[in-house]
C-alpha positions in Angstrom: 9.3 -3.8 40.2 7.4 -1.3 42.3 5.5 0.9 39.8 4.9 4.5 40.5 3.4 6.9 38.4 3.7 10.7 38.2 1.5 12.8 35.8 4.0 15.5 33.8 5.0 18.5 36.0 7.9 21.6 35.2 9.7 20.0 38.5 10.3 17.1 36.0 11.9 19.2 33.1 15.8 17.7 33.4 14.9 14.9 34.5 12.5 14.6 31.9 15.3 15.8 29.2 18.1 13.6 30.2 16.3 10.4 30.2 15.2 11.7 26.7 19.3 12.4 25.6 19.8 9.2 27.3 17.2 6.9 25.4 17.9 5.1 21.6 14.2 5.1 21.7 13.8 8.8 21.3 14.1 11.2 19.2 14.6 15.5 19.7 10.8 15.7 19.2 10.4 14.3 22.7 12.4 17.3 24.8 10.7 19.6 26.4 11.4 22.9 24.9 10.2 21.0 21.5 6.8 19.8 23.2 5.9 22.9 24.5 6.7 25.4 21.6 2.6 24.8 21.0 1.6 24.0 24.5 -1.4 26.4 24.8 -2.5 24.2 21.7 -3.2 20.7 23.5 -3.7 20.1 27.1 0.0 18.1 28.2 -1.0 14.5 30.2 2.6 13.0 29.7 3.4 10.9 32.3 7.1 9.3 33.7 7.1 5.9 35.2 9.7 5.2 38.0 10.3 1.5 39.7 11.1 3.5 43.5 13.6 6.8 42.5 14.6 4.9 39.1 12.7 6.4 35.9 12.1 3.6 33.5 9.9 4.9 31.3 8.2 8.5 29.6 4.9 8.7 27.9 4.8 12.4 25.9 1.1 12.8 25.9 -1.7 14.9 26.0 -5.5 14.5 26.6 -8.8 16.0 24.0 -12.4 15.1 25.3 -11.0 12.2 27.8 -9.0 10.4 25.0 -5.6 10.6 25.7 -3.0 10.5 22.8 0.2 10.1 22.3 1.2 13.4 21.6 -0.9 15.3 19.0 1.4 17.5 18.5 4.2 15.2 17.6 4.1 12.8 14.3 4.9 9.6 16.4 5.2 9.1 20.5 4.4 6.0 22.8 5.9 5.0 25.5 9.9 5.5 25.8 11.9 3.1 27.6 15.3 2.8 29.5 17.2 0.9 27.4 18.1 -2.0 29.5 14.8 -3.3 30.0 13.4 -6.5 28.6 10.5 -7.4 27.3 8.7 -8.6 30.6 9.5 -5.3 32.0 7.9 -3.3 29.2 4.9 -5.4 29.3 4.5 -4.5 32.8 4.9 -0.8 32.4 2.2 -0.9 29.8 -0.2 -2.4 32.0 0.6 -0.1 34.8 -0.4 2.7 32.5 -3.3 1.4 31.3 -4.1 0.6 34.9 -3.5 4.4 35.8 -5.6 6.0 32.8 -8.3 3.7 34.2 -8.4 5.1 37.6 -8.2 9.0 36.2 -11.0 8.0 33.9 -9.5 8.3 31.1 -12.2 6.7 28.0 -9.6 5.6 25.6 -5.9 5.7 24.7 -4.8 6.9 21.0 -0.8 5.3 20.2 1.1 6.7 17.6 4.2 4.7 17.7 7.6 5.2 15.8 8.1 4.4 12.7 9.7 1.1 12.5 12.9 2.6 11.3 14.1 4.6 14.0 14.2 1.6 16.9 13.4 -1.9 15.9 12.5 -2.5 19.7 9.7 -0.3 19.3 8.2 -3.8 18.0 8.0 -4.7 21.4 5.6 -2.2 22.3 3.5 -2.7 19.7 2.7 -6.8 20.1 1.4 -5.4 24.1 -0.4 -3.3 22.5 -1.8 -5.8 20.0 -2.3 -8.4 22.7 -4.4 -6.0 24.4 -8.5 -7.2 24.3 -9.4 -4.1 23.7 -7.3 -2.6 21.2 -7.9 -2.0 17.3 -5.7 -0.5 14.5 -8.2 2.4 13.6 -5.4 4.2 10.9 -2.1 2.7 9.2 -0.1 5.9 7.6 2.2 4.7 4.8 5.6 6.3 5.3 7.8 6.3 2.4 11.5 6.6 3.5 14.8 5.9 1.3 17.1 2.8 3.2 20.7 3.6 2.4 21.5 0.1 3.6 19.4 -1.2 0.6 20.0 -1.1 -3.4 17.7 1.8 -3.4 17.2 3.6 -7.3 16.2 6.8 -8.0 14.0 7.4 -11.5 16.4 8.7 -14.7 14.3 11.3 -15.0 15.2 12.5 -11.4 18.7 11.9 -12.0 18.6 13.6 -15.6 17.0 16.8 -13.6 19.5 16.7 -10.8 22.6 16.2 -13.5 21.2 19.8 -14.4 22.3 21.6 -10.7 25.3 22.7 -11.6 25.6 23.0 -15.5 22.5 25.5 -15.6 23.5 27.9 -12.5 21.7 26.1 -9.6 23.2 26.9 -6.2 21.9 25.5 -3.0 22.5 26.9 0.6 22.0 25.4 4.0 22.1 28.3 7.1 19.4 29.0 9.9 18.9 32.2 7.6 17.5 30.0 4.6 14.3 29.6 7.0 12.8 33.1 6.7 13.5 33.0 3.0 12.1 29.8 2.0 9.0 30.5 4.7 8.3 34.3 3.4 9.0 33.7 -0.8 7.7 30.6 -0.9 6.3 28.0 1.5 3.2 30.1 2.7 2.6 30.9 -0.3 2.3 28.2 -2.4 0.7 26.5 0.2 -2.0 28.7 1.2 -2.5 29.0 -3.4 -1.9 25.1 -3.9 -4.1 23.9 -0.9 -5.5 26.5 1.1 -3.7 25.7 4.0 -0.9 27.0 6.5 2.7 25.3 7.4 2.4 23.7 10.9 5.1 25.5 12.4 4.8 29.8 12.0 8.1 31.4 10.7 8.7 32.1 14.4 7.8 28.8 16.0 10.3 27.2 13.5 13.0 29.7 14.5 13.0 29.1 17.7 13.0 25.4 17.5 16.0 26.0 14.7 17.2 27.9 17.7 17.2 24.9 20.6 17.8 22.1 18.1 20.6 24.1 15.6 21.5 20.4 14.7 18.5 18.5 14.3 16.7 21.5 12.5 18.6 22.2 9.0 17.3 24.4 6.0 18.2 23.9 2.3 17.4 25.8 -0.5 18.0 25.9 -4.7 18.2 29.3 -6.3 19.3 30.0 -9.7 20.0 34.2 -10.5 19.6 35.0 -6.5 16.0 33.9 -6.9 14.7 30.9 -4.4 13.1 28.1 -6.4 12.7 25.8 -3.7 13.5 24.5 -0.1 13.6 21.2 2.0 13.5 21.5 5.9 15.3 18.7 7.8 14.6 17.3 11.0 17.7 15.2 12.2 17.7 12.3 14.4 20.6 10.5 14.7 20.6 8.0 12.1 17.5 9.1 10.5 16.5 12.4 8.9 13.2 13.4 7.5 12.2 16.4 5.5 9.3 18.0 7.4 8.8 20.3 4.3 9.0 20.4 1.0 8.2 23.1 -1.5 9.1 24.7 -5.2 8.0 28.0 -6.0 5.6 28.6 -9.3 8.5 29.4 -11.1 10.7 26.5 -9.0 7.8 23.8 -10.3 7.9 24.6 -14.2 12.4 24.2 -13.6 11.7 20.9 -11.1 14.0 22.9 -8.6 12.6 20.3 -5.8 13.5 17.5 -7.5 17.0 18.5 -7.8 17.3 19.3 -3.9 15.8 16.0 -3.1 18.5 14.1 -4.8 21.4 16.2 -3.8 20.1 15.7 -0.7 19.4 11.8 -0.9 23.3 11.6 -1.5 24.5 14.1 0.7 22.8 12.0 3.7 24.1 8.8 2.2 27.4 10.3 2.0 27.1 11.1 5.9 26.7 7.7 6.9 23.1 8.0 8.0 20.5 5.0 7.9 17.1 6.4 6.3 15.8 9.3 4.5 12.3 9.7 5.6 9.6 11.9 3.3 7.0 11.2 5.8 3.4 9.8 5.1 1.4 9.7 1.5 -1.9 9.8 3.1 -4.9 11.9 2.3 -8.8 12.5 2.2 -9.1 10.8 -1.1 -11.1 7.2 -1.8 -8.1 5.3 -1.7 -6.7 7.0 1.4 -3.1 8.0 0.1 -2.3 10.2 -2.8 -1.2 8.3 -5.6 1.1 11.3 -7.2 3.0 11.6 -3.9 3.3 8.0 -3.8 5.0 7.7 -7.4 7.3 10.8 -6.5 8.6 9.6 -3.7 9.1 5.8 -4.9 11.0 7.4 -8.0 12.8 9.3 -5.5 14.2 5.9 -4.1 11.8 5.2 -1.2 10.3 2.1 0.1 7.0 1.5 1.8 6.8 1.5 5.4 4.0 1.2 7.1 2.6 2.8 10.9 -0.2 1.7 12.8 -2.1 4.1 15.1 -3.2 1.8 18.1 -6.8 2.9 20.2 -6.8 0.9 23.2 -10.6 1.5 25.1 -9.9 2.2 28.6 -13.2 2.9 30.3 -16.0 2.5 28.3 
């Protein structure tokens, strides 16, 4: 192969964006227009590898302090390949970016790989990685996610709550509208009273990313007398969905409203034919490192343990 390297530019936009469409190794998080909803937040170094005029490979990416990460603005990144390619081929790609961070300076490299769930040949990428002399495991995230293809259970006492949707007045609705209600009455809310802290996406930034990705970005909520007890919002990728929040209203809490939308939505996603469930990661600033409530509520919710390892590879040191 005949390596070349181009640093990120707005030339590259559809080229960038059908490779993406194009790739079983990606996911909607890696297009543009969702990459740059924040990009006055982080300073973009993604970079597309071509072998002459053939682009083999994308790195979303951005670079803090002369570290460059895999996108800090994206829950998992890495490098994304054609699909054809073998192993020998991705090997070499990952040296020729290494090679290039070198020569720009770059101090270290930060990998947040997939999740093992969404593309088993992310493995791949991970052993270079591993092989690498100067790379370290510096955080594992434990991911807890629900596989349909397994004998997965969910607790009786989750499925005594959820036998309650429809025999005490519980309704639940999916639209693009269901965003402003569920951000406005009760997401920021409970949040900002529960752990002094603000959603990642504003009502608007999640709006416009419901606008660009109407498919991959869904909104359920539970009321019960016209009143919102809680909400799920679901980022679809293919055969994986994850809920990227998850909230219940004071009043929601004490009637285990989010409970009942988990479930109905554990089986309406198992219905569909998809793969996993994702509920994203358990971890935290506590002494163990993962919050053990979380971990039991999402286990009794059907999940098993998966695990991610965020990769620093020293570059120039």
């Amino acid at each position: 192969m005949h390596l070349k390297i181009s640093k990120y530019s707005k030339s590259h936009n559809i080229i960038w964006d059908v490779f993406i469409a194009n790739s079983s190794n990606a996911t909607f998080l890696f297009h543009r227009d969702f990459m740059e909803y924040h990009q006055d937040r982080f300073d973009d170094f993604s970079l597309l590898i071509f072998d002459n005029d053939e682009l083999l490979a994308v790195f979303p990416a951005n670079m803090s302090n002369g570290v460059v990460h895999s996108h800090q603005g994206l829950t998992y990144g890495g490098l994304i390949f054609k699909d054809a390619l073998n192993t020998n081929q991705k090997d070499e790609i990952c040296a020729e970016v290494i090679q290039y961070l070198k020569a720009h300076k770059v101090k270290s490299l930060i990998v947040k790989p997939l999740p093992e769930f969404y593309n088993s040949k992310s493995e791949e990428v991970h052993n270079f990685w591993q092989r690498h002399s100067s790379s370290s495991v510096i955080t594992q995230h434990i991911i807890l996610a629900v596989d349909y293809n397994s004998d997965f259970k969910i607790h009786k006492t989750k499925l005594k709550r959820f036998n309650k949707l429809k025999s005490k007045g519980f309704i639940i609705k999916e639209s693009p509208e269901e965003l402003s209600v569920f951000w406005n009455e009760v997401l920021v809310n409970r949040l900002n009273d529960k752990h002094n802290a603000k959603p990642v996406h504003s009502l608007t930034e999640i709006e416009y990313l419901n606008s660009k990705f109407k498919q991959e970005i869904r909104q359920y909520n539970i009321y019960r007398d016209d009143e919102v007890l809680a909400g799920i919002t679901i980022f679809k990728k293919g055969d994986v969905v994850k809920s990227q929040y998850g909230m219940a209203s004071a009043i929601g809490e004490k009637l285990n409203a989010l409970d009942m939308l988990f479930v109905y939505l554990i089986y309406l996603f198992r219905d569909e034919g998809l793969n996993y469930f994702s509920m994203g990661t358990v971890n935290d600033n506590s002494e163990l490192g993962y919050s053990e409530g979380m971990l039991k509520q999402k286990q009794e919710l059907g999940c098993r343990i998966f695990t991610q390892d965020i990769w620093k590879i020293d570059i120039n040191d």
